[in-house]
MDAnalysis code that builds the backbone (N, CA, C; Angstrom):
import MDAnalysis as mda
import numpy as np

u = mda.Universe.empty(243, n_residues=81, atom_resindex=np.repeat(np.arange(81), 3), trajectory=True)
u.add_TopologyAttr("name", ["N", "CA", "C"] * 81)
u.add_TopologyAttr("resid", np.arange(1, 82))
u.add_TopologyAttr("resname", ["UNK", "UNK", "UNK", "UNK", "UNK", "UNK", "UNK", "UNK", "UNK", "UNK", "UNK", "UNK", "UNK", "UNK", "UNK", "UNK", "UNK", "UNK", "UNK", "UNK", "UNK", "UNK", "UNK", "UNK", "UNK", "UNK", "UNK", "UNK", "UNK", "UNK", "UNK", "UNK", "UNK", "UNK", "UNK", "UNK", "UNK", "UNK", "UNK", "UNK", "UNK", "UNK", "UNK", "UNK", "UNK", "UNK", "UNK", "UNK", "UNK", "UNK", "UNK", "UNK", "UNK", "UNK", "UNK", "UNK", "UNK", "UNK", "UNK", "UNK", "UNK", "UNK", "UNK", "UNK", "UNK", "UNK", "UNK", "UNK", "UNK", "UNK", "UNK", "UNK", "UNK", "UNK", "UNK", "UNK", "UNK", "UNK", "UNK", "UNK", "UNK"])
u.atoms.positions = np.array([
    [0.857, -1.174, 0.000],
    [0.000, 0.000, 0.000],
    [0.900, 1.234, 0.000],
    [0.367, 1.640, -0.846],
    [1.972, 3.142, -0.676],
    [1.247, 4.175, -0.268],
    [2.453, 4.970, 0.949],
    [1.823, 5.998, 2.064],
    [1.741, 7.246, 1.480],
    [2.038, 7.477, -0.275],
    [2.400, 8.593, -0.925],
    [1.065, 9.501, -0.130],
    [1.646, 10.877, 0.377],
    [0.629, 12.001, 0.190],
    [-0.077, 11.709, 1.808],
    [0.205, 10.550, 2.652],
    [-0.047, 10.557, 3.886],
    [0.755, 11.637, 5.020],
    [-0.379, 12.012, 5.532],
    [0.835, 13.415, 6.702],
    [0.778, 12.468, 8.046],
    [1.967, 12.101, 8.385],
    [2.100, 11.638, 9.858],
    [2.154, 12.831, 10.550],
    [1.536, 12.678, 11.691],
    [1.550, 14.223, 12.813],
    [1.678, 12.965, 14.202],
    [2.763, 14.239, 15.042],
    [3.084, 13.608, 16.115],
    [1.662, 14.110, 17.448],
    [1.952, 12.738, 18.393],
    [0.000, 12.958, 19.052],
    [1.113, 12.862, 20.874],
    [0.359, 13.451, 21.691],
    [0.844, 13.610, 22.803],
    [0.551, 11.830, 23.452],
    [0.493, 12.205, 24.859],
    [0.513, 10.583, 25.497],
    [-1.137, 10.914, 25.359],
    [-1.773, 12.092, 26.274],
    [-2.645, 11.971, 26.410],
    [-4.007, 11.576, 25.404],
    [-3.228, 11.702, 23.632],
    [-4.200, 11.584, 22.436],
    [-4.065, 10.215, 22.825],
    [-3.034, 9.334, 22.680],
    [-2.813, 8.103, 22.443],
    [-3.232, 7.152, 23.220],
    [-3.443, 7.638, 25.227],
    [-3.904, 6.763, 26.043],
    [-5.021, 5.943, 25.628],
    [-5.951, 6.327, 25.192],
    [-7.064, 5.788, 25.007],
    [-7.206, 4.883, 23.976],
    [-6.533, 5.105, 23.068],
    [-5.991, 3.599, 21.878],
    [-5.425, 2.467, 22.345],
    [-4.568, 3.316, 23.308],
    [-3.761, 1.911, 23.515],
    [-4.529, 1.331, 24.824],
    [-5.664, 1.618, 25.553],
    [-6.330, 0.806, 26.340],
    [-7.611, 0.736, 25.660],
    [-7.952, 0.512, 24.254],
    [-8.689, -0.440, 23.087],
    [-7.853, -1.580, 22.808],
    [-6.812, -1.301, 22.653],
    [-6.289, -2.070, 21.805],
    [-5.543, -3.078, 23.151],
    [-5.080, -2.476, 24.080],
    [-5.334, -3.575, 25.490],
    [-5.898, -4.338, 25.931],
    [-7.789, -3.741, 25.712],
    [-8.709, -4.660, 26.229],
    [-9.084, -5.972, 25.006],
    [-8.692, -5.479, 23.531],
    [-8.784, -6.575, 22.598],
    [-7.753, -7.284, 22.690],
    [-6.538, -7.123, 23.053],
    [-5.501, -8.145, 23.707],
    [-5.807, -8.814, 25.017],
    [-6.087, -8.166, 26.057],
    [-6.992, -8.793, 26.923],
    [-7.857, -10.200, 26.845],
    [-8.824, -9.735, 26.141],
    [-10.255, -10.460, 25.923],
    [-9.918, -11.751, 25.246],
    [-9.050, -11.321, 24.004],
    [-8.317, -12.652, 23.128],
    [-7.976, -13.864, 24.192],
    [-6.775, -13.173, 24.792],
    [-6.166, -13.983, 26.113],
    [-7.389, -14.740, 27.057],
    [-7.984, -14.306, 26.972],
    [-9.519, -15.070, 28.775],
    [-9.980, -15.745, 27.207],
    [-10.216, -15.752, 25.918],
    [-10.712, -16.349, 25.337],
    [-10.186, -17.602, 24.958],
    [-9.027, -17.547, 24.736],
    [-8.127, -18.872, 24.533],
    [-7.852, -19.472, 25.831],
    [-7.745, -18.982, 26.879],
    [-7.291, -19.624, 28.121],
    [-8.169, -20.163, 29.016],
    [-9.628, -19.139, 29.010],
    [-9.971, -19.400, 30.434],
    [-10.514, -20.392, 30.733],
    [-10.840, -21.816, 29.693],
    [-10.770, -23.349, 30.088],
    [-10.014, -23.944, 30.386],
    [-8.659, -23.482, 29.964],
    [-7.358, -24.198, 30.854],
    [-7.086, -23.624, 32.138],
    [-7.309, -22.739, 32.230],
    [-6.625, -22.109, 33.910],
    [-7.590, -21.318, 34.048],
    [-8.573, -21.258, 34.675],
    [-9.902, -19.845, 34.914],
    [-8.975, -19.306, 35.692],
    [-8.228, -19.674, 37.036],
    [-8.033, -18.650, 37.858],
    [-6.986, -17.854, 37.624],
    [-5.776, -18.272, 36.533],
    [-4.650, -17.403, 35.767],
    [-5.187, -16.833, 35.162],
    [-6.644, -16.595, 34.701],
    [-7.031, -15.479, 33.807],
    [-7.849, -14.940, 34.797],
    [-8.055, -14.471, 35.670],
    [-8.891, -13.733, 36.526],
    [-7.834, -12.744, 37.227],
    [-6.784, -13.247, 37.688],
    [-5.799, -12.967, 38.248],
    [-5.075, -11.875, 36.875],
    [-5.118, -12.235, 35.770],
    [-4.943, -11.984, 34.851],
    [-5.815, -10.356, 34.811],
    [-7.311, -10.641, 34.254],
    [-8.026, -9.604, 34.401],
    [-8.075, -8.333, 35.266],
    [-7.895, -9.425, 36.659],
    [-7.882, -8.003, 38.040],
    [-6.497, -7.122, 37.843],
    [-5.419, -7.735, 37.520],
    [-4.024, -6.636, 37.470],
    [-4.232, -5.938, 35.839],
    [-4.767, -6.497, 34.445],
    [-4.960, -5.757, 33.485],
    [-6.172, -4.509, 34.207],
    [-6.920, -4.786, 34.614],
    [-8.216, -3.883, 34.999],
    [-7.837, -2.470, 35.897],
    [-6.578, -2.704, 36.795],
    [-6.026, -2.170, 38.072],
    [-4.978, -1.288, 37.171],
    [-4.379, -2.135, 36.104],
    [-3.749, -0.924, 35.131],
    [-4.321, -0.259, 34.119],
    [-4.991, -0.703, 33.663],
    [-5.855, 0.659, 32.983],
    [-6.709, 1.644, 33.760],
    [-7.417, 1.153, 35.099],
    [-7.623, 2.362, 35.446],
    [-6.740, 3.146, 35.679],
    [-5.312, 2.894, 35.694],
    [-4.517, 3.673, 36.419],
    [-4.020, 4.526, 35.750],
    [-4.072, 4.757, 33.837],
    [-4.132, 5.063, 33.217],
    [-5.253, 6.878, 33.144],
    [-6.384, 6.595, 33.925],
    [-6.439, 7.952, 34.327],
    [-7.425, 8.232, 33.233],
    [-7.947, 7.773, 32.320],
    [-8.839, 8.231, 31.188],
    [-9.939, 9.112, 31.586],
    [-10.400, 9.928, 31.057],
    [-11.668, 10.691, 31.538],
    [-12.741, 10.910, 30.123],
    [-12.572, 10.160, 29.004],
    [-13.198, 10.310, 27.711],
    [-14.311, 8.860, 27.873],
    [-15.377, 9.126, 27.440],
    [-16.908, 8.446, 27.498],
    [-16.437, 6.704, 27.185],
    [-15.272, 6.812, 25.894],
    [-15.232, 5.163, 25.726],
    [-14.392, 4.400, 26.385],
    [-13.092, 5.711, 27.219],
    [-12.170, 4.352, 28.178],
    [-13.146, 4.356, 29.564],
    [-13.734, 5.349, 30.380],
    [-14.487, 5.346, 30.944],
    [-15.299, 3.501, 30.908],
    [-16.276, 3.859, 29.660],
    [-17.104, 2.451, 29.422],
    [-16.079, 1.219, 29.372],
    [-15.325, 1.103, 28.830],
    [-14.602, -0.373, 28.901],
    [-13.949, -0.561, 30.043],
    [-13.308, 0.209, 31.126],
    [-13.114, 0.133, 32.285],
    [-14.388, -0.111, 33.428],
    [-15.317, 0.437, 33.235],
    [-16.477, 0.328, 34.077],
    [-17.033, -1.584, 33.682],
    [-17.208, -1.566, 32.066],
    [-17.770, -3.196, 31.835],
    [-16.341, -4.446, 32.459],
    [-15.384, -3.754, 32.307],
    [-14.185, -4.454, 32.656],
    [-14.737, -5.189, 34.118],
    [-14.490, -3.992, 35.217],
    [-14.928, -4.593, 36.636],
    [-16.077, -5.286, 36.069],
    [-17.084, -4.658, 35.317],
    [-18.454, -5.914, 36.192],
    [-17.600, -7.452, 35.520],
    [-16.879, -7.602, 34.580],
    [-16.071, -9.154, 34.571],
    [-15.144, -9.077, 35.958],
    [-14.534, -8.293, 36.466],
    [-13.519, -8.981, 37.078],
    [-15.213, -9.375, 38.373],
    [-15.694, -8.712, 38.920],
    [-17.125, -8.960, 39.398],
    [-17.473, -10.085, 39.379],
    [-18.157, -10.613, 38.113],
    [-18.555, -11.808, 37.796],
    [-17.868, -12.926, 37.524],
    [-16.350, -12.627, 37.391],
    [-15.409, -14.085, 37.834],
    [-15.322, -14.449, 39.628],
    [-15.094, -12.871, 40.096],
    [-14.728, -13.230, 41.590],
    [-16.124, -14.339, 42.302],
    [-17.169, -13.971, 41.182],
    [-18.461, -15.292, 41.883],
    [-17.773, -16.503, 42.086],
    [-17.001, -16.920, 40.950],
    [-17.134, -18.043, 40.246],
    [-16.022, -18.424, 40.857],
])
């Protein structure tokens, strides 16, 4: 694919936080998807320290907000189980 006529522009941390905890929680999710019949509790354990670092991440925009908030109700609904 040629980048002819593409403008790269440089983006602060704060543009970028929020991509890279999308693109976390789809690395995430992959992981509890392939695993969590072999080891449930390495992926819970798993979830609660991914979950504990993205909030820590600090987001205040409507969609990291939402995937952090649905996040807990999983780490929530494993700690049942």
């Amino acid at each position: 694919m040629p980048l002819d006529g593409i403008v790269v522009q440089k983006c602060s941390d704060a543009d970028i936080q929020p991509h890279l905890l999308r693109y976390g929680t789809i690395y995430l999710l992959q992981h509890l998807i392939d695993n969590h019949s072999v080891n449930f509790d390495e992926c819970r354990e798993h979830l609660l320290a991914k979950t504990k670092e993205f909030e820590e991440y600090n987001l205040d925009d409507d969609m990291s907000k939402g995937i952090i908030k649905n996040l807990n109700e999983q780490v929530n609904e494993a700690m049942k189980k």
